[in-house]
C-alpha positions in Angstrom: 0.0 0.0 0.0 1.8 2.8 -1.3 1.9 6.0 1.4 -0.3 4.2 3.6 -0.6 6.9 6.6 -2.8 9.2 8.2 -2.1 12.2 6.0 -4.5 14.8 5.1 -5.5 16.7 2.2 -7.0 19.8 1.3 -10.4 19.8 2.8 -13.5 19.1 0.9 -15.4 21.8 -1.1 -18.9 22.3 0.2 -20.8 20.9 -2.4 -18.9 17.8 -2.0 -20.7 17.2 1.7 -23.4 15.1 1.3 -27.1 16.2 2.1 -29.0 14.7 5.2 -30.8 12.1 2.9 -27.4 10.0 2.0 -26.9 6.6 2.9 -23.8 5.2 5.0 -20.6 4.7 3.7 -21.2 6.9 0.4 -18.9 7.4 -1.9 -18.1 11.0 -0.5 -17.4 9.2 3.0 -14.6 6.9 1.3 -13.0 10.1 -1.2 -12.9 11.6 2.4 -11.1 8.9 4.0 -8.6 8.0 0.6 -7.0 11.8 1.3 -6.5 11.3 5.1 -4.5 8.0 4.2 -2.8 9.7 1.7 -0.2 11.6 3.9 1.2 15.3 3.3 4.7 16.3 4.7 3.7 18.1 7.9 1.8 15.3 9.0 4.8 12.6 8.3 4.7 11.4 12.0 1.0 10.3 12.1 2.2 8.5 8.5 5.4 7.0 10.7 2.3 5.1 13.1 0.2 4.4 10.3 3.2 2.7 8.2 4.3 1.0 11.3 0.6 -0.3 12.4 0.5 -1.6 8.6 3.6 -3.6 9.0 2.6 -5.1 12.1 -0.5 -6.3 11.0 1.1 -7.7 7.8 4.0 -9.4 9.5 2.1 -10.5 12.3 -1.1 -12.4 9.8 2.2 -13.5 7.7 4.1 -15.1 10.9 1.0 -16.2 12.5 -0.2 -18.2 9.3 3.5 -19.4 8.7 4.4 -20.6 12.6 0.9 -22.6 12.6 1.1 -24.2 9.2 5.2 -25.4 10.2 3.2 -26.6 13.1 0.6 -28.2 11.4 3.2 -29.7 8.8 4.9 -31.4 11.5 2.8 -32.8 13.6 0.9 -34.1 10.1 4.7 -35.0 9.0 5.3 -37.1 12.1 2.0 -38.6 12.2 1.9 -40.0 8.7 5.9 -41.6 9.1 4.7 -43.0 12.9 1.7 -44.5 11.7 3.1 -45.4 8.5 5.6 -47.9 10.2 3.3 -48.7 13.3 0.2 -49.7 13.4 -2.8 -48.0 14.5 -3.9 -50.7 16.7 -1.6 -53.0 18.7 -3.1 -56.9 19.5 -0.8 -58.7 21.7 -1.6 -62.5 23.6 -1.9 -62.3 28.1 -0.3 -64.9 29.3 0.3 -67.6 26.4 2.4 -67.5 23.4 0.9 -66.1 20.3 1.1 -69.3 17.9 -2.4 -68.9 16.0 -1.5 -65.4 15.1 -2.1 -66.1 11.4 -5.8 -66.8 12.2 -6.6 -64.1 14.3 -4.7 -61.6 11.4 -7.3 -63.1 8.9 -10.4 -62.4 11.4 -8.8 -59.4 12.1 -8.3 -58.4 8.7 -11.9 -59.8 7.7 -13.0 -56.7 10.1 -14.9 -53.9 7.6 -12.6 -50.6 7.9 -9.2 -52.8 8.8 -7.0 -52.3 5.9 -4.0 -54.8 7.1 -3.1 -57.0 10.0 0.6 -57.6 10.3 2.4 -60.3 12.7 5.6 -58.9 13.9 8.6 -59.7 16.3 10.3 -57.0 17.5 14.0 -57.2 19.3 16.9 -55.0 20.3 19.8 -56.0 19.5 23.4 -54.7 19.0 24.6 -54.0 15.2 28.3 -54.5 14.5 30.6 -54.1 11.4 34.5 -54.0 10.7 34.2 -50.1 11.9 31.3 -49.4 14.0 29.2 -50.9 16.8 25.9 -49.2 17.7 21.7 -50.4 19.0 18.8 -51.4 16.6 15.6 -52.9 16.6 15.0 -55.8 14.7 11.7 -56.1 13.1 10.2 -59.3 11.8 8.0 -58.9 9.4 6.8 -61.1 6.0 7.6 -59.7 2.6 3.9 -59.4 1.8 3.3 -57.0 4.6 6.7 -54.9 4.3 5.1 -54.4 0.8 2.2 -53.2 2.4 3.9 -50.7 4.3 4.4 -47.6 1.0 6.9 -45.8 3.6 9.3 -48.4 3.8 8.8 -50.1 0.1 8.6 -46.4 -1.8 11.4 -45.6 -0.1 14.0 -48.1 -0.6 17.6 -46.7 -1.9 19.4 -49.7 -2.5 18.4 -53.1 -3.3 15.4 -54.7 -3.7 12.5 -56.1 -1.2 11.4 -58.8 -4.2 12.5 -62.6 -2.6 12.7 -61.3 0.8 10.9 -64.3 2.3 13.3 -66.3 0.7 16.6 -65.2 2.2 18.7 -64.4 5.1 19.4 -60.7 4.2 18.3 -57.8 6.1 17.2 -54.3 5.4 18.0 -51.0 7.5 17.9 -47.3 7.4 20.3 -45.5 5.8 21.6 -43.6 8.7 22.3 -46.8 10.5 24.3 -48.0 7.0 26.2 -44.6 7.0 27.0 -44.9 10.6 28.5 -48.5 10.0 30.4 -47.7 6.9 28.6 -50.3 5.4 26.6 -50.6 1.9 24.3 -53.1 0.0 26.2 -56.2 -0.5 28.4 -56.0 3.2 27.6 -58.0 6.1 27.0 -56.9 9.5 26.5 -58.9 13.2 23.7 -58.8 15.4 23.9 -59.4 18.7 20.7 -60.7 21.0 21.4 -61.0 24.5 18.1 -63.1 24.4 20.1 -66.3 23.3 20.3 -69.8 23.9 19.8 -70.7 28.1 23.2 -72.6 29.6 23.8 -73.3 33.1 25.3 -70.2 33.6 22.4 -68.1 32.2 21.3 -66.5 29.0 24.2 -66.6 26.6 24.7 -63.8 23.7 22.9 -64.9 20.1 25.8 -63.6 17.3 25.1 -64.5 13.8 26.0 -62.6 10.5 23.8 -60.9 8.0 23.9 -59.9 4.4 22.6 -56.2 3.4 19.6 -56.8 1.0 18.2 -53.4 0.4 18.5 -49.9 2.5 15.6 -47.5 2.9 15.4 -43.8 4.0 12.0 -43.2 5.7 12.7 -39.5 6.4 12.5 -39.4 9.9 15.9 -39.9 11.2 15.1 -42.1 14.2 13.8 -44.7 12.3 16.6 -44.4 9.7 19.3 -44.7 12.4 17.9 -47.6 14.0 15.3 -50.2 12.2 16.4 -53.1 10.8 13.8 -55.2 9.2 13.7 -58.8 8.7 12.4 -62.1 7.1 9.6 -63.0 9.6 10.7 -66.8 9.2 14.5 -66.0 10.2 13.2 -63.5 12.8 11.6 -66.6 14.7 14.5 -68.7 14.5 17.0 -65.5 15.9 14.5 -64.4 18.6 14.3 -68.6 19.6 10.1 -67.7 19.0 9.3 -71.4 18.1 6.7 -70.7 15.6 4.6 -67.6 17.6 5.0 -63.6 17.1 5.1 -60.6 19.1 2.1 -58.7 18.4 -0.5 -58.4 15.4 -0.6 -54.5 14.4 -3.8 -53.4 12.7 -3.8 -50.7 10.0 -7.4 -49.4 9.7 -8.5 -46.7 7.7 -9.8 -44.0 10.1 -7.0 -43.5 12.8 -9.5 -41.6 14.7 -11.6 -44.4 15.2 -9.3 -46.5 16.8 -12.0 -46.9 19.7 -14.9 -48.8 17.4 -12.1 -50.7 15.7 -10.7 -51.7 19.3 -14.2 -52.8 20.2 -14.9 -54.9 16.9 -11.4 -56.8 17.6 -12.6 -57.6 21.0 -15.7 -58.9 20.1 -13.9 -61.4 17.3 -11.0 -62.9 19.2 -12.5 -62.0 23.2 -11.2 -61.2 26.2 -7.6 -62.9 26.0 -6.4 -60.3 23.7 -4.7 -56.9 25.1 -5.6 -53.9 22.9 -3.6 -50.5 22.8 -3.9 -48.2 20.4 -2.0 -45.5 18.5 -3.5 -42.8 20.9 -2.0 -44.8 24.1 1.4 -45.2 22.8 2.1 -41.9 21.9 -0.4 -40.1 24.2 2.3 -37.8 25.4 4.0 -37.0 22.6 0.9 -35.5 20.7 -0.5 -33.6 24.0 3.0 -32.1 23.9 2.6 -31.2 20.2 -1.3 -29.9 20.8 -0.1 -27.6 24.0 2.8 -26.0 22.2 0.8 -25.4 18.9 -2.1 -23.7 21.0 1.0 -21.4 23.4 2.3 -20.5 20.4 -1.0 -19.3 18.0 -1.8 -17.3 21.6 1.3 -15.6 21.4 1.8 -15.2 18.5 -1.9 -13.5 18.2 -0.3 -10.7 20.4 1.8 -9.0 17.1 -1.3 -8.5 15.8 -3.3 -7.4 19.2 0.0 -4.7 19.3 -0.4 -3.8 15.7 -4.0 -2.9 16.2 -3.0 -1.0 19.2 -1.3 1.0 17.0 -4.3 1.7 14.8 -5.9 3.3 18.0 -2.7 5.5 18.8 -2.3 6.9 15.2 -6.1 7.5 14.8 -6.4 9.8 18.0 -3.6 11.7 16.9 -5.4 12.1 13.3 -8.9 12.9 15.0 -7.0 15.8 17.4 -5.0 17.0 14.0 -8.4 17.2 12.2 -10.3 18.8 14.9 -10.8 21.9 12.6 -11.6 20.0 9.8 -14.3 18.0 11.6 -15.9 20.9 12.7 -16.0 22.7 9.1 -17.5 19.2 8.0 -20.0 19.7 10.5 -21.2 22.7 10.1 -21.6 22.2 6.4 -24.2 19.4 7.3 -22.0 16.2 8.0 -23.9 14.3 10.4 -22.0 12.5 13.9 -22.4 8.9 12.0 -20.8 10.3 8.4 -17.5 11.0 10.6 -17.3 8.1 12.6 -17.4 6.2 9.4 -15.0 8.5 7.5 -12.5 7.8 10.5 -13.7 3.9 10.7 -12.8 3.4 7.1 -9.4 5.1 7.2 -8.5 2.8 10.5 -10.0 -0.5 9.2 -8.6 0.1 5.6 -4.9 0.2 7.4 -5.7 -3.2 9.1 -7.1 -4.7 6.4 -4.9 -4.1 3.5 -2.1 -5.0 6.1 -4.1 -8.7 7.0 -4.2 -9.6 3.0 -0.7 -8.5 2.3 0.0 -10.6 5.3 -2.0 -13.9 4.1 -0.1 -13.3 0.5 3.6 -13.3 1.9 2.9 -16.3 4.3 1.0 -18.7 2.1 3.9 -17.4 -0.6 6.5 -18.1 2.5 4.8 -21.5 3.1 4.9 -22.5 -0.6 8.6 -22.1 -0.7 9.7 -22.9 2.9 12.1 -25.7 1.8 13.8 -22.9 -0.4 14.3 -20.5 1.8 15.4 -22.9 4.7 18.3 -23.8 2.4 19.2 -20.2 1.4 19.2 -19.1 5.2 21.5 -22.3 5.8 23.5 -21.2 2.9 24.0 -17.9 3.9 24.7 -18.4 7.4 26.7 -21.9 7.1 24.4 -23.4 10.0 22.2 -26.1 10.4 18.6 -24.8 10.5 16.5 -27.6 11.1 18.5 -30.6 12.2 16.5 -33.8 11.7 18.7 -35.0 14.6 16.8 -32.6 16.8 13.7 -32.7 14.8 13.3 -36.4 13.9 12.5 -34.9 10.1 14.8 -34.4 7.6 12.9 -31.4 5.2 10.6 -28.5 7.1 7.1 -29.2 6.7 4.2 -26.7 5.9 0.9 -27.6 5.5 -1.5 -24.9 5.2 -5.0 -25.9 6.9 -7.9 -23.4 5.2 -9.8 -22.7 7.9 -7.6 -22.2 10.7 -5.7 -19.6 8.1 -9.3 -17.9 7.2 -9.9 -17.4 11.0 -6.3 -15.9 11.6 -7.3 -13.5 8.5 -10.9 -13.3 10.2 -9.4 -12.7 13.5 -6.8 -9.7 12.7 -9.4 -8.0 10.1 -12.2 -7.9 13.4 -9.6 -6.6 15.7 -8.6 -4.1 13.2 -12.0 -2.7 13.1 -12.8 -3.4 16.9 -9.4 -1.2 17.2 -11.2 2.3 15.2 -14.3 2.0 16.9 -13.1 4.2 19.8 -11.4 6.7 18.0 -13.9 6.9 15.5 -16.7 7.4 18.4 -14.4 10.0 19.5 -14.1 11.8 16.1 -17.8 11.8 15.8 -18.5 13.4 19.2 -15.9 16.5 19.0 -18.0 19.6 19.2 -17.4 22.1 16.2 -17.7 25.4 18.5 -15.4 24.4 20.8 -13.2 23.2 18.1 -13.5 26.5 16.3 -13.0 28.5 19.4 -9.6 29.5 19.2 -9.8 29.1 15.6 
């Protein structure tokens, strides 16, 4: 908005005042407030607070929109690479091994809504190599279902998934592979200290494995420490004789975990133990939820300030225009045609300011990858370390109604913010004001 400040003009002729008989917000009302936001030199100040209340608006809409959709993006982000490689629902045996885990997948799957049921072993273990020795977690899982899983099999860098069933060779993330100095082809050790019972206790498990394929997820946990597995070979490592882990349940509507939970129940009974996605990580997403609400609050206050100034700069136009009000009138202007004249100049600022905001963050949003990399560039540091992050690339994802009630928000509290001023405008007497005249 080019010279957006509370300038003033020369005043209006006469004939330009409208009669008694013409309706709010005329055209004269808007010419009237168009000069006194185009500023003149001896009113540069009042343009100073207008300029500054319009760039607080903007930058506050702009942050506001760009913090929450980073927020949004991330907690989507984490969600989708979480629930991607875990199950939504988790169906584990009490109290007896879990050998007929391939029929209570089928019922399981048979369940309307339940997109997969997977049988899995899981097991830490220790991961050596000529050069490094570091913790994983071994997952056993069939080739059918690792298929089934798009953020492991899209995402595979080296090697292929095709025979897994058939073979002894593992897959793991590629930060794990980089930390080992190892690459498709090499073999690497894993270590169980659930092995083989002696007389003096549980001895080690140690037996070699051939890289078959590397992935990279993109979330750098699961990349430095998942190892997957033929289920078959996971069974004879983990000394399982023929039973699983747990069954996880991929359903279609994560929300709904509780009617899925209940339809399990009522297929397999009481001797299953349920937990759900919600449970696990019940924590972890209250943490997200708290800091995303903290910050919008915050956040909000730019904008609460920058409306602020919308108040400040409009008394000091309504006290420079005193003599100007009272011409108007006298000449006929009525107490609601200046309130509105001043309304309009005020709420213009905030408004202009709140679109020019929504255009920079979306445009901010749509490019925040970009820019990341240029800032990184220019200053030579890390600016969002997946090690700290659990992401590797910065997320933004835009959600259409929260952004229309940030623009909603800042455009009613820039109007809310002229009202007083305005009132005040239209309640300044013109004899006093033309006393000293």
């Amino acid at each position: 908005m080019t010279g957006s400040g509370f300038g003033s003009a020369a005043m209006a002729p006469a004939d330009a005042v409208p009669s008694g008989g013409s309706g709010p917000f005329s055209a004269f009302e808007w010419m009237l407030a168009g000069r006194y936001l185009r500023a003149r030199r001896k009113e540069g100040f009042i343009s100073v607070i207008a300029g500054f209340s319009f760039l607080g608006i903007m930058l506050g809409v702009a942050t506001l929109i760009i913090v929450m959709a980073v927020m949004n993006g991330f907690r989507k982000d984490l969600f989708e690479k979480i629930m991607g490689l875990n199950g939504h629902i988790i169906v584990q045996r009490v109290g007896e091994p879990f050998t007929d885990y391939a029929e209570v997948a089928k019922k399981v799957a048979a369940i309307p809504g339940v997109e997969s049921a997977i049988p899995l072993i899981e097991g830490q273990v220790m991961v050596s190599s000529n050069s490094q020795a570091l913790g994983g977690l071994v997952r056993g899982i069939s080739e059918r279902d690792l298929k089934s899983l798009n953020l492991v099999s899209h995402n595979v860098r080296f090697g292929t998934l095709d025979g897994f069933d058939g073979q002894t060779g593992i897959a793991l993330g590629s930060r794990l592979a980089n930390s080992l100095r190892v690459g498709l082809g090499d073999t690497i050790t894993l270590v169980s200290p659930r092995g083989a019972a002696t007389p003096f206790g549980n001895a080690p498990r140690s037996k070699p494995y051939q890289i078959s394929a590397i992935f990279e997820l993109g979330m750098s946990e699961y990349d430095r420490m998942m190892i997957f597995m033929p289920l078959a070979e996971a069974q004879k490592y983990f000394a399982k004789n023929g039973e699983v882990d747990v069954v996880e349940v991929v359903v279609d509507d994560p929300e709904r975990v509780d009617h899925y939970g209940q339809a399990i129940r009522a297929a397999e009974g009481p001797v299953l133990n349920i937990s759900d996605w919600r449970q696990r990580n019940e924590t972890f997403f209250n943490v997200l939820t708290v800091e995303r609400n903290v910050m919008f609050i915050i956040l909000s206050l730019i904008v609460l300030v920058a409306a602020l100034n919308i108040i400040s700069g409009l008394m000091m136009l309504v006290k420079d225009k005193g003599r100007d009000i009272a011409i108007l009138r006298t000449m006929g202007a009525s107490k609601g045609a200046v309130m509105r004249v001043f309304l309009i100049t005020g709420a213009s600022i905030g408004i202009v300011g709140t679109i020019a905001g929504l255009i920079l963050g979306v445009v901010f949003c749509w490019n925040i990858e970009s820019i990341k990399n240029l800032v990184a560039w220019i200053t030579g540091a890390t600016v969002f370390d997946p090690n700290v992050y659990y992401l590797t690339k910065l997320p933004a994802d835009i959600d259409v109604h929260e952004t229309a009630g940030i623009v909603l928000m800042a455009m009613a509290l820039s109007v809310l913010a002229t009202l007083y001023p305005s009132w005040k405008a239209s309640k300044l007497d013109p004899v006093e004001a033309l006393r000293y005249e």
